[in-house]
N, C-alpha and C positions, 0 to 999 in steps of 0.2 A: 504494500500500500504506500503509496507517494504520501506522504504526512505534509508536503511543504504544500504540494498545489491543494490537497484538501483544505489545510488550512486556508489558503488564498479566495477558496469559495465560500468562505463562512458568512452566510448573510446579516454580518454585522460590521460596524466598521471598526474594524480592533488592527490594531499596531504594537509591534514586538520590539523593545528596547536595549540594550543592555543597560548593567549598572551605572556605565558611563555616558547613559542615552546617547547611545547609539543606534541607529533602524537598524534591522534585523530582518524584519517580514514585515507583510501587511496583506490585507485583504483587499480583496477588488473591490468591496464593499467600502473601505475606508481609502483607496486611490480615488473614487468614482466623488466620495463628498471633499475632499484634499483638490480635487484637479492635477493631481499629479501621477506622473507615472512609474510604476516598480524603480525604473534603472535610475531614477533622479533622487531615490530617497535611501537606497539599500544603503549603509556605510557610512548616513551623512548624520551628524550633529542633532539630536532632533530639535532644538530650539533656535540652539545658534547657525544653521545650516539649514535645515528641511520650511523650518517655521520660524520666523522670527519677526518678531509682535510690533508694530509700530504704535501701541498704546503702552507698553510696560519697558521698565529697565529688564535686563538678564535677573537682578537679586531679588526684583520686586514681581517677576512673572508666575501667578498663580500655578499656571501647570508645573514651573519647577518646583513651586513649594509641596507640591500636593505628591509629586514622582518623587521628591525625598523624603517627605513623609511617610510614601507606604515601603520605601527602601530600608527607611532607620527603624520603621516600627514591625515590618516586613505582615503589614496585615493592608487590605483593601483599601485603600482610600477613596473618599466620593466625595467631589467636587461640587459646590454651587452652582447655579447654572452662571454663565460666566459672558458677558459679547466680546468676541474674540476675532483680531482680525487675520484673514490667509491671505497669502499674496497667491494675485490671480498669475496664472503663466502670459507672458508676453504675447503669446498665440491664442490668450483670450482678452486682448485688450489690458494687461497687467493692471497695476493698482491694486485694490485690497477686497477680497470678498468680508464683509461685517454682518456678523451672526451670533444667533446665542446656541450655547452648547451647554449638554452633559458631560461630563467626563466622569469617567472611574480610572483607579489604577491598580491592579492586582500583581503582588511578588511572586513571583514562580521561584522555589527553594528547589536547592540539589539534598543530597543524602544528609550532610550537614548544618541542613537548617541555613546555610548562606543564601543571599538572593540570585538566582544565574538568569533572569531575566525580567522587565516588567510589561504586563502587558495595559496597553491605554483602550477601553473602550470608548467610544463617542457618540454620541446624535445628535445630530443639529435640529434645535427646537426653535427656529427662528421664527418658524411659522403661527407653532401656537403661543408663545409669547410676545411677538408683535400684534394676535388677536384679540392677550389679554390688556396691553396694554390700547389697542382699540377699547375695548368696553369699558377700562377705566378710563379714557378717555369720555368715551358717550355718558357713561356713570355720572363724571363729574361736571361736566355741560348740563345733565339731568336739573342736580345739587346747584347750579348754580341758578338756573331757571327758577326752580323751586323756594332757595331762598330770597328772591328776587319779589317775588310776586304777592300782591299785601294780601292775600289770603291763608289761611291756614291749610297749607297743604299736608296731606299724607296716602301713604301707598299700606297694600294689605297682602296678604300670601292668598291664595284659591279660595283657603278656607274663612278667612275672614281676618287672621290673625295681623294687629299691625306691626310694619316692619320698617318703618319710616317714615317721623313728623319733621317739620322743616321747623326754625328754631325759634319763628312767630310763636311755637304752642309754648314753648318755654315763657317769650317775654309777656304773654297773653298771660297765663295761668302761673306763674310762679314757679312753679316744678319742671325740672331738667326734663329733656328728651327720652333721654336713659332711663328714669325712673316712668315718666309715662307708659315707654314701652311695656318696659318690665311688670310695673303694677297695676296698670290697666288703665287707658284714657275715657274709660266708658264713668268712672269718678267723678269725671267734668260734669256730666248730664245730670239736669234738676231730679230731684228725688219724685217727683210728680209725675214725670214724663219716661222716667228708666224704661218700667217695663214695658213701654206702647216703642220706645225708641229699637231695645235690644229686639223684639218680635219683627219691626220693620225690616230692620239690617239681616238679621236671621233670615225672613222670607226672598229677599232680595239675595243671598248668598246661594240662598236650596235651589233658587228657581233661575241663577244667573243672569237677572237682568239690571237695568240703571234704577241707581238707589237718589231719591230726593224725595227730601224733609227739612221740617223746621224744628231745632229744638234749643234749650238753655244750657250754655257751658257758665260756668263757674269762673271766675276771672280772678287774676290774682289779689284782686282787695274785696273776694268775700261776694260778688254780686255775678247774679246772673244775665246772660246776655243774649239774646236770641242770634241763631247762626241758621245760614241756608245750606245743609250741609248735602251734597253732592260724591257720587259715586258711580265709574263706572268700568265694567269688565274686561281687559284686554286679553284676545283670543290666540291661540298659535292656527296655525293653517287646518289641522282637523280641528278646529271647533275649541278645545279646549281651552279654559281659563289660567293664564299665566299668573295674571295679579289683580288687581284693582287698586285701579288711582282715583283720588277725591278731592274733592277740597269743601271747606269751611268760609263761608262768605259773614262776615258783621252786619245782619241788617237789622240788630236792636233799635236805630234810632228813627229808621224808615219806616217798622214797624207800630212803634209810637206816635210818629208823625199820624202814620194812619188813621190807628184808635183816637188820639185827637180828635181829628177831623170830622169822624163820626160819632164820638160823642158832644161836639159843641163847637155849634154852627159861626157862634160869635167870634171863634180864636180864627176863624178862616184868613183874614189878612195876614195877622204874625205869622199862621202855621203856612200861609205860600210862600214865607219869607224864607224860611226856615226849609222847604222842600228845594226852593229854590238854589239853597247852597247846599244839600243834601246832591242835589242832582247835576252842581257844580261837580261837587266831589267824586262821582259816578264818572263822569264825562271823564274827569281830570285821569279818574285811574282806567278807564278805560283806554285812553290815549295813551297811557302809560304803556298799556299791554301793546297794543297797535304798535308804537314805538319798537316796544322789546322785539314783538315781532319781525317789524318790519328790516333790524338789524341782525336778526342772530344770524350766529353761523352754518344756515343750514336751509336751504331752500323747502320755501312754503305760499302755497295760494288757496287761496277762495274759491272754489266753480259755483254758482249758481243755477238750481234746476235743472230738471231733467236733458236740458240741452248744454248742462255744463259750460256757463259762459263764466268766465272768468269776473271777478268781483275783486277781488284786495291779491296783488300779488306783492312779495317781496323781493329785496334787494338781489337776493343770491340767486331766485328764481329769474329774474329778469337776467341776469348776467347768462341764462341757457340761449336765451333770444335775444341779444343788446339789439340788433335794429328792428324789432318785432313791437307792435302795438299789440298788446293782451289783454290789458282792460274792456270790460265791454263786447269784445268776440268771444265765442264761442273756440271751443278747444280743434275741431275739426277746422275751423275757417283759419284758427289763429296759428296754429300746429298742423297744417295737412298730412305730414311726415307720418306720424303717428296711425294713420286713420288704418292702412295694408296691414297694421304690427299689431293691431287689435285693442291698443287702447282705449280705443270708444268704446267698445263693446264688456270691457272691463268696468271703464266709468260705468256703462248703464246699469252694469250687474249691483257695483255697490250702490247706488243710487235706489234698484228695485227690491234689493232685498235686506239692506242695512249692514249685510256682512263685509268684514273691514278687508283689504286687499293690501300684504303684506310683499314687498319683494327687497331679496336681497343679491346685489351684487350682480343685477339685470343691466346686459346688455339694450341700451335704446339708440335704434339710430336717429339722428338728429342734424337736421343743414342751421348749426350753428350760427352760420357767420351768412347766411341765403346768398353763398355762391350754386345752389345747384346738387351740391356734395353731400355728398349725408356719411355720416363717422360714429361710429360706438362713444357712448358715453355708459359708463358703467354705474349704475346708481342703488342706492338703498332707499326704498321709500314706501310710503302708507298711502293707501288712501281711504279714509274712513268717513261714514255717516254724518248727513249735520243735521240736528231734529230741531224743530221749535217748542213752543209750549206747551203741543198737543201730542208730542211724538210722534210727529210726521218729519218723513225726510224734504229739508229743501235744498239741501248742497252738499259737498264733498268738501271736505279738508286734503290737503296734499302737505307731505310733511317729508324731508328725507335730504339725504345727503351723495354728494360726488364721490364714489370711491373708487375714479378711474388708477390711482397710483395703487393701490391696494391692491386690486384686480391684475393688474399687469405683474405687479409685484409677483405675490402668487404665479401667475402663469410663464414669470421669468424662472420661476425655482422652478417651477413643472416642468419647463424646458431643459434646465441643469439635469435634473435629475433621470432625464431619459435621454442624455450622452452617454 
């Protein structure tokens, strides 16, 4: 049995050292992620020769700390995962491939217990670590949204359980976030209205659909405050419930205003005075939101009615069309591109049946710049129901982001890796 070339087939990428890292062998498995070939690595230095790091000194390079570690301690060593740069070969355009990796380091003893070789296993997890640092990235654009916004916002697990207040419930009610979670924000809720409140939220959890109600929280000086509190289900593609997000609106004093009003007819001058900067203040934070909208980092529009005419678009969404007029047309007049790829017929779907339309890392062609051309734009984006105050749909939300460098990204490893 050839022991060298079976080893050279082992579907993993491992590399053979001596004490004095030196290459020895290697796997076709570990030339194929290296870009290197057998004859260029046998013999050679493995840090100062083979690899050598243009982020670390020689004394301060993690892989040698870790290769003398399991040398002097002669037991396995395992590495953090680490971003580590290889030099590409000249014949792929040289420079530095920059990735994150696993490493281990295992001593192979002879009869007496000395080290006669080490071997390096590797993986390159660039992929699922540039995806986590994606979602902490989306995670904390979320958090930043959220504490942004003057309502009391919070998110729920399927089951109801809460799993994030934004830090308004803190400065509202006295009591840390941490501890609401932990102890339970159902506390807040007037002792009068508990059990009508937990049966609502309950039947709205069993039955999976949008929770709205009015009820009293408790505020940090002891008084109760009437809130519009809001809830509502996000789905994955079969149907199922990922979480529920809500928010908590203040409308103690609008509600007052009210009762007022209907109980004494006399206060009507004062009490329009009084509505009147109530509904300053409505206007004020509503342009607020508009604003936030209209800046974030992430393109979003308004479609109106079943012919989807576009109504409020924003900044990043206009940058798909800079010479395009979108306001006021319709998505087929305004976008014809779209109409052969079936997007219409997608708007109509969610439009007729309320189900949200999820896509991720969708290829759209698009004549960008209206020379004629139409080009892949690679996008993540929602498009979800917009109901009034009878729960009827009159429009679509569009919500989602450009992840054309992501996608190539990915598809430049896919290409590496079937060399």
């Amino acid at each position: 049995m050839d022991l060298n070339n079976l080893f050279s087939l082992v579907p993993a990428a491992m590399v053979v050292v001596s004490p004095e890292l030196k290459i020895l062998a290697a796997t076709d498995a570990y030339l194929k992620l290296t870009m290197r070939n057998r004859e260029d690595l046998i013999g050679q230095h493995f840090l100062l020769e083979a690899f050598p790091d243009n982020q670390f000194s020689y004394e301060e390079n993690p892989v040698r700390k870790s290769l003398e570690k399991a040398l002097n301690t002669r037991k396995t060593d395992f590495m953090e995962i680490i971003r580590y740069a290889i030099a590409r070969p000249e014949v792929d355009g040289g420079g530095f491939y920059e990735g994150f990796f696993e490493a281990s380091h295992t001593p192979v003893l002879d009869e007496k217990g000395e080290v006669q070789y080490l071997i390096q296993h590797t993986s390159d997890v660039t992929a699922r670590e540039k995806a986590k640092i994606a979602a902490k990235t989306s995670e904390n654009k979320f958090r930043f949204m959220a504490e942004t916004l003057p309502q009391l916002i919070f998110t729920l697990d399927p089951a109801g359980k809460v799993t994030y207040l934004n830090q308004r419930w803190a400065k509202y009610s006295g009591i840390s976030t941490e501890e609401l979670i932990d102890n339970g924000w159902d506390k807040l809720f007037h002792p009068d209205e508990y059990e009508q409140v937990k049966n609502r939220w309950q039947e709205g959890f069993e039955k999976g659909h949008d929770i709205q109600l009015e009820v009293r929280k408790r505020s940090s000086d002891g008084t109760y405050r009437w809130h519009l509190c809001k809830a509502q289900p996000m789905h994955d593609e079969a149907g199922e419930i990922l979480m529920w997000a809500g928010s908590c609106t203040d409308v103690h004093d609008m509600r007052q205003l009210v009762n007022e009003l209907v109980e004494s007819n006399e206060q009507m001058a004062a009490l329009s005075d009084q509505v009147q900067i109530a509904y300053k203040q409505a206007e004020t934070e509503r342009k607020t939101m508009e604003n936030l909208i209209m800046k974030a980092p992430a393109f979003f529009c308004i479609l109106d009615g079943p012919e989807h005419r576009y109504k409020l678009v924003n900044e990043k969404y206009q940058q798909l069309f800079p010479q395009r007029q979108l306001v006021g047309r319709t998505v087929a007049e305004a976008v014809p591109e779209v109409i052969d790829q079936g997007f219409i017929q997608v708007l109509d779907n969610v439009y007729n049946t309320g189900k949200d339309f999820i896509g991720e890392g969708l290829p759209v062609k698009l004549d960008m710049h209206d020379t004629g051309q139409l080009e892949d734009v690679y996008l993540n984006f929602v498009y979800q129901a917009l109901y009034n105050e009878t729960d009827e749909i009159i429009g679509i939300l569009v919500f989602g982001y450009v992840v054309d460098e992501q996608v190539k990204y990915r598809q430049k490893l896919q290409a590496l890796g079937q060399n």
